[in-house]
N, C-alpha and C positions, 0 to 999 in steps of 0.2 A: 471855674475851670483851671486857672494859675494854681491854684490850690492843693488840687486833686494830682496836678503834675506834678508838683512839688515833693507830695506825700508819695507817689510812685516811684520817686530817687530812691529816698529813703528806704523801702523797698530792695531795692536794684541794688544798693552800694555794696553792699556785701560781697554778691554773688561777680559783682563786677570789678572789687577788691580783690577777692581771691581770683578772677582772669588774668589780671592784668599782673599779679603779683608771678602765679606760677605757670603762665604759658605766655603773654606779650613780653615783659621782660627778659625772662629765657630766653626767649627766639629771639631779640635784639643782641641779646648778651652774646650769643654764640658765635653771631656773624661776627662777633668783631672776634671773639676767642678763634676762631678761625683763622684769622687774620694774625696772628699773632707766632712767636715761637715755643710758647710754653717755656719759657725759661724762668729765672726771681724775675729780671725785671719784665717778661709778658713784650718785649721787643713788638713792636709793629714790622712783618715782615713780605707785604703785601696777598699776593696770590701764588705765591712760592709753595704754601702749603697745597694748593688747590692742582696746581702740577706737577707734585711728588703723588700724590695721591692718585693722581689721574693716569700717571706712568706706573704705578702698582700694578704688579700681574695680579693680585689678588683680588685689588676692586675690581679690575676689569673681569674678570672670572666671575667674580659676585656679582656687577649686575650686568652683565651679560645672561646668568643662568637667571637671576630674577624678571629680568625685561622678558625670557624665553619661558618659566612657567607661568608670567602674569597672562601670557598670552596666550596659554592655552584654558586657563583654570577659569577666566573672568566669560571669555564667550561659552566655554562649555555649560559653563552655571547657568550663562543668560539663554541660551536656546534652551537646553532642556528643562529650565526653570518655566519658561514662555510655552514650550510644547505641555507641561504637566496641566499647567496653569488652566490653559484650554479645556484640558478633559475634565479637569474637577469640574470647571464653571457649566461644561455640557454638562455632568452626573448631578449637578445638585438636585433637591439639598441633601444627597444621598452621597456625595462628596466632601462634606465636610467631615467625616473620620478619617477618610484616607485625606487629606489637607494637614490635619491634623498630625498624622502617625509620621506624616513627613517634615513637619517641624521636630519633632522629637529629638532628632540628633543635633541641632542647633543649640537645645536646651543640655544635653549631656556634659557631663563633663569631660576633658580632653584628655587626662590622664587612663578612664575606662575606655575611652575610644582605643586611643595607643594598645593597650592589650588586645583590645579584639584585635586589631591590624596585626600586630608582632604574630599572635597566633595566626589568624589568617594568611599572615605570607611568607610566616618560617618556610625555610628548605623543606622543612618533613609537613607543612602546613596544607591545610582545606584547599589552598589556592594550585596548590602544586600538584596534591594530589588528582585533582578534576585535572590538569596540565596532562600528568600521567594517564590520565584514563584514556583523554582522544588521543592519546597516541604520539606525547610531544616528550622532549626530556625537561626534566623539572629544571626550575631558572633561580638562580641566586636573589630573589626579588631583594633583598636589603644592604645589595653590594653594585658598584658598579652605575649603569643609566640603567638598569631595569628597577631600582630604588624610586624613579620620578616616578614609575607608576603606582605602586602605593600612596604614596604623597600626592599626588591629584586624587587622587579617587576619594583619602581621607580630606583632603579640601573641597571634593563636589559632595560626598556624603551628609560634611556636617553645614553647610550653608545653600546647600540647595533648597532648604525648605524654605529659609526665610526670604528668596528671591519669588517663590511659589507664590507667598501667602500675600508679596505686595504685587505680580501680575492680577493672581484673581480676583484682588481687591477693585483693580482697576477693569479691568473686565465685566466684570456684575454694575459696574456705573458705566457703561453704556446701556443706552435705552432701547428695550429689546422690540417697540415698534420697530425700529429701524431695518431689524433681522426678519420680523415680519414682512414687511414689503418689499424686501430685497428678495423674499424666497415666494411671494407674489410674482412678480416680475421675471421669476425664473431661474434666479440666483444661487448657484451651488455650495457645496462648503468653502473651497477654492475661491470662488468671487467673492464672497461674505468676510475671506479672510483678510484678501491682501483690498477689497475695496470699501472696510467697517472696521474691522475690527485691528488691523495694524495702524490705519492713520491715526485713532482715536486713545493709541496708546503708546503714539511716540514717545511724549514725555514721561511716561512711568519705564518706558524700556530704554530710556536715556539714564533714568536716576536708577536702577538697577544694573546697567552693565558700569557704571561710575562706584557703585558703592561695592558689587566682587570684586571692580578692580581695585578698590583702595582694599580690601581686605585680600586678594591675593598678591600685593606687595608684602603683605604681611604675614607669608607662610613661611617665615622661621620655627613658629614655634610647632609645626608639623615639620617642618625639616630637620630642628634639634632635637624635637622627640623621638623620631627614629634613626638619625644619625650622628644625633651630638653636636661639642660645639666645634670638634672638626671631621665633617662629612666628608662625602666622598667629592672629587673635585666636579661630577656629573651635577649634584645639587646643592653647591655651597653658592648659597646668598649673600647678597648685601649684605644683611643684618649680620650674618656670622662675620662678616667681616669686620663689622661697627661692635661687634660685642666682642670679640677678642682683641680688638684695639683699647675696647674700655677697659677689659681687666688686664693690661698690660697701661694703664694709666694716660695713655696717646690719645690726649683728649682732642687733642687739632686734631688727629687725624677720624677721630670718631665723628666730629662737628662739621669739618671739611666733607665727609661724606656723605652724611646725612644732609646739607645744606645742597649740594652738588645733585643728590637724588629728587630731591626738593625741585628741584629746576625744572628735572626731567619729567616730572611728575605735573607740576602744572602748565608745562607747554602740550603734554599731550592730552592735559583736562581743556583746557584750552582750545584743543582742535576738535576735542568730542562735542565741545559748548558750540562750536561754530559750524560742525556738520548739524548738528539741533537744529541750531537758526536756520541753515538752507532747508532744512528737509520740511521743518515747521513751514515757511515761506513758502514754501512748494505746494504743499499740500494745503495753504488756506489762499495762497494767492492764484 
C-alpha cells in the first residue's frame, strides 16, 4: 500500500508543481506587493495602499455597480435556470433537444454573440424597432443605464443553459416513487414542489447560484465588449478599474483591489455556506 502512494506523488508532482508555481505563490506574492510602495526599493508601507484605494471614486463606482449587477444577473440565472430545469425534466425524454439548444449559447463564442446584441440593440435595431411598434420611443440601449440591460440579458442568455443542465441533472436523481405516493396521497404540483422536490435539491441550488455568482463578478468581459475599457459610469466595474490600473502600471493598486474584492467575496460565500448549513439542518433535523 506504502508503495502505491508513493507512486501516486509521483503522478501528482507535476500538476502540483505547476499550482503552486502559478497561482499559491502569486497569491502570497501579492499580498505583500500590496503592501508595499512600488517604488526601487519596494518600501513596506503598511495598509496605506488599501485606503487610498478604498477612498477611490472609482473603486467605489466599480464595485458598487459590480456588487449591483452580481445581484441581479446570479439569482435571475438561478430561478429561471430552476424554473426551465423543471419542464425539461416534466417533457422528458422528449426534452432533452430543447436541454440541449439551450446549452448552445454557453458553447458560442463571445465575439459572435457581441454582433448579434450590437445589432439587436442598435438605436435603428430589432429591439427598438418592436419598442416602436407598441407604441414607445426607441431607447439609446448602448448609452447611459439603459446599456445594463443588454449586458444581463447577454449574461442570462449565454450561462443560462449550463445552470439548466446541472438542475435537471439533479432532478432526474430523485426517485420518482416518491412523486408517486405523493400524488397517492393527494399531492399537487405545488405540494410535490416545495415538499420533494426543493429540499432534495438544496445542495445542487446552493452550488448553482455560487458558481453564477462567481461568474457574474466576472462580467467585464460583456461590459468591455460593448462598452470598452471606459464604459459608461452606469456599468463600469471593478475589473475595468483593475485593468486600467494595469495598463497604466499601478500594480498596488490593481493587487490592492483585487485582494480587497477577495474579501468581499468570501465573506459572502461564507454566509451562502452557512445559510446551506441551517437550511440543510432544518430540513433533515
Amino acid at each position: 500500500m506504502f508503495e502505491k502512494k508513493k507512486s501516486m506523488w509521483l503522478f501528482l508532482l507535476p500538476g502540483l508543481a505547476g499550482l503552486l508555481m502559478f497561482y499559491v505563490l502569486p497569491f502570497f506574492g501579492g499580498i505583500w506587493y500590496s503592501l508595499t510602495d512600488g517604488s526601487y526599493e519596494n518600501a513596506f508601507v503598511g495598509l496605506k495602499n488599501y485606503i487610498a484605494v478604498w477612498q477611490n471614486p472609482m473603486f467605489q463606482l466599480g464595485l458598487k455597480n459590480s456588487m449591483e449587477l452580481s445581484l441581479i444577473c446570479a439569482p435571475l440565472v438561478w430561478l429561471l435556470s430552476l424554473v426551465i430545469a423543471q419542464l425539461v425534466n416534466r417533457l422528458r425524454p422528449r426534452g432533452a433537444a430543447f436541454r440541449n439548444t439551450v446549452l448552445m449559447p454557453y458553447l458560442m463564442p463571445s465575439s459572435a454573440m457581441l454582433l448579434i446584441w450590437l445589432v439587436l440593440f442598435d438605436f435603428g435595431g430589432v429591439i427598438n424597432r418592436a419598442v416602436v411598434a407598441l407604441g414607445f420611443e426607441r431607447v439609446h440601449w448602448l448609452q447611459g443605464m439603459p446599456m445594463r440591460v443588454p449586458i444581463i440579458l447577454l449574461f442570462v442568455w449565454k450561462n443560462l443553459g449550463f445552470a439548466v443542465i446541472i438542475f435537471t441533472a439533479a432532478f432526474q436523481s430523485i426517485p420518482e416513487p416518491l412523486y408517486e405516493y405523493a400524488r397517492l396521497e393527494g399531492a399537487g404540483f405545488f405540494r410535490q414542489t416545495f415538499g420533494i422536490t426543493l429540499p432534495l435539491v438544496i445542495p445542487t441550488a446552493f452550488l448553482v447560484i455560487i458558481l453564477e455568482w462567481i461568474n457574474a463578478f466576472k462580467i467585464f468581459k460583456e461590459v468591455y465588449f460593448i462598452g470598452g475599457a471606459y464604459p459608461d459610469e452606469a456599468v463600469y466595474t471593478l475589473q475595468n478599474y483593475m485593468n486600467n490600473m494595469y495598463s497604466r502600471l499601478n500594480y498596488q493598486n490593481v493587487t490592492t483591489a483585487a485582494y480587497s474584492f477577495a474579501v468581499i467575496v468570501f465573506a459572502l460565500f461564507g454566509a451562502l455556506f452557512f445559510l446551506q448549513w441551517r437550511m440543510l439542518k432544518r430540513t433533515t433535523g
